[in-house]
C-alpha positions as CSV (number, residue, x, y, z in Angstrom):
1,X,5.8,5.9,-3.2
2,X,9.5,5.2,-1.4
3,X,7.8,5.8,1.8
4,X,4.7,3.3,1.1
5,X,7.5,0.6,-0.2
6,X,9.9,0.7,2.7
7,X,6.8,0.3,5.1
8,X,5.7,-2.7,3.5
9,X,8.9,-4.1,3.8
10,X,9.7,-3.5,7.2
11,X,6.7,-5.3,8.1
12,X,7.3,-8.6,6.8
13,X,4.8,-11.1,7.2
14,X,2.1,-8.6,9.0
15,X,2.1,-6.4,5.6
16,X,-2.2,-6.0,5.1
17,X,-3.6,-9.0,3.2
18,X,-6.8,-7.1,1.9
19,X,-7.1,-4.1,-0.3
20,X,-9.3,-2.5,2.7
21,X,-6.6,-2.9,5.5
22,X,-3.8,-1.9,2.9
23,X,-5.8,1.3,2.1
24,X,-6.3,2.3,5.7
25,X,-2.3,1.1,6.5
26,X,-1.4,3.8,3.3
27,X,-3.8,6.1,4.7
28,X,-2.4,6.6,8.6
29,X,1.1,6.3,7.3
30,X,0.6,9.7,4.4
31,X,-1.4,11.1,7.8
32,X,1.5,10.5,10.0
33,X,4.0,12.2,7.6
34,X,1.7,15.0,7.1
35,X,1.3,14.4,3.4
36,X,-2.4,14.6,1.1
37,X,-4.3,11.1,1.9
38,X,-7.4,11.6,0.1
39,X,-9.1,8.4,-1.3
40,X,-7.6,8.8,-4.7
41,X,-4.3,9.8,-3.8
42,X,-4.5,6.2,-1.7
43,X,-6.2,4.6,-5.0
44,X,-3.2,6.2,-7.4
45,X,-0.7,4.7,-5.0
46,X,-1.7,1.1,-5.2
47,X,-2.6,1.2,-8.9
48,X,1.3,2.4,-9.0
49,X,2.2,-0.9,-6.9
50,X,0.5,-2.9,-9.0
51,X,2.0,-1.1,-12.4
52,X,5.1,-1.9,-11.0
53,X,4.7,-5.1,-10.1
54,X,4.9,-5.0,-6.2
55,X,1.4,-5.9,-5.3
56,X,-1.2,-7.8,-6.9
57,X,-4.7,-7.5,-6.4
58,X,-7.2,-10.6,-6.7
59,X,-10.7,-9.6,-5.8
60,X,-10.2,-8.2,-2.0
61,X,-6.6,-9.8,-1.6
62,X,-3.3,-8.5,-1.5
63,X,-0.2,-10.7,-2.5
64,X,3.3,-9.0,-2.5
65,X,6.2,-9.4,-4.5
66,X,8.5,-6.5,-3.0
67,X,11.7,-8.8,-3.3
């Protein structure tokens, strides 16, 4: 979750703006650090963003509050 968090933020304003580009984005990064990026592992991780108030999810857009 730390890992998804401080990639958003170091993005900025190019963070993914759709739950499909976000999802692929979550995907390549768990990939790159070699850890399990199944489609529900990727699912459980932005229902968690969303629990905690980071992302929120309208239809197939993406707003961020990451402070």
């Amino acid at each position: 979750m730390d890992l998804v968090m401080a990639d958003l933020q170091k993005r900025g304003a190019s963070r993914p703006r759709k739950v499909s580009t976000l999802t692929s984005t979550i995907k390549a990064l768990l990939k790159q650090q070699q850890k399990p990026n199944s489609d529900t592992e990727v699912a459980n991780l932005i229902a968690e963003l969303q629990k905690r108030d980071k992302v929120v999810v309208s239809d197939t857009k993406v707003t961020y509050k990451l402070g």
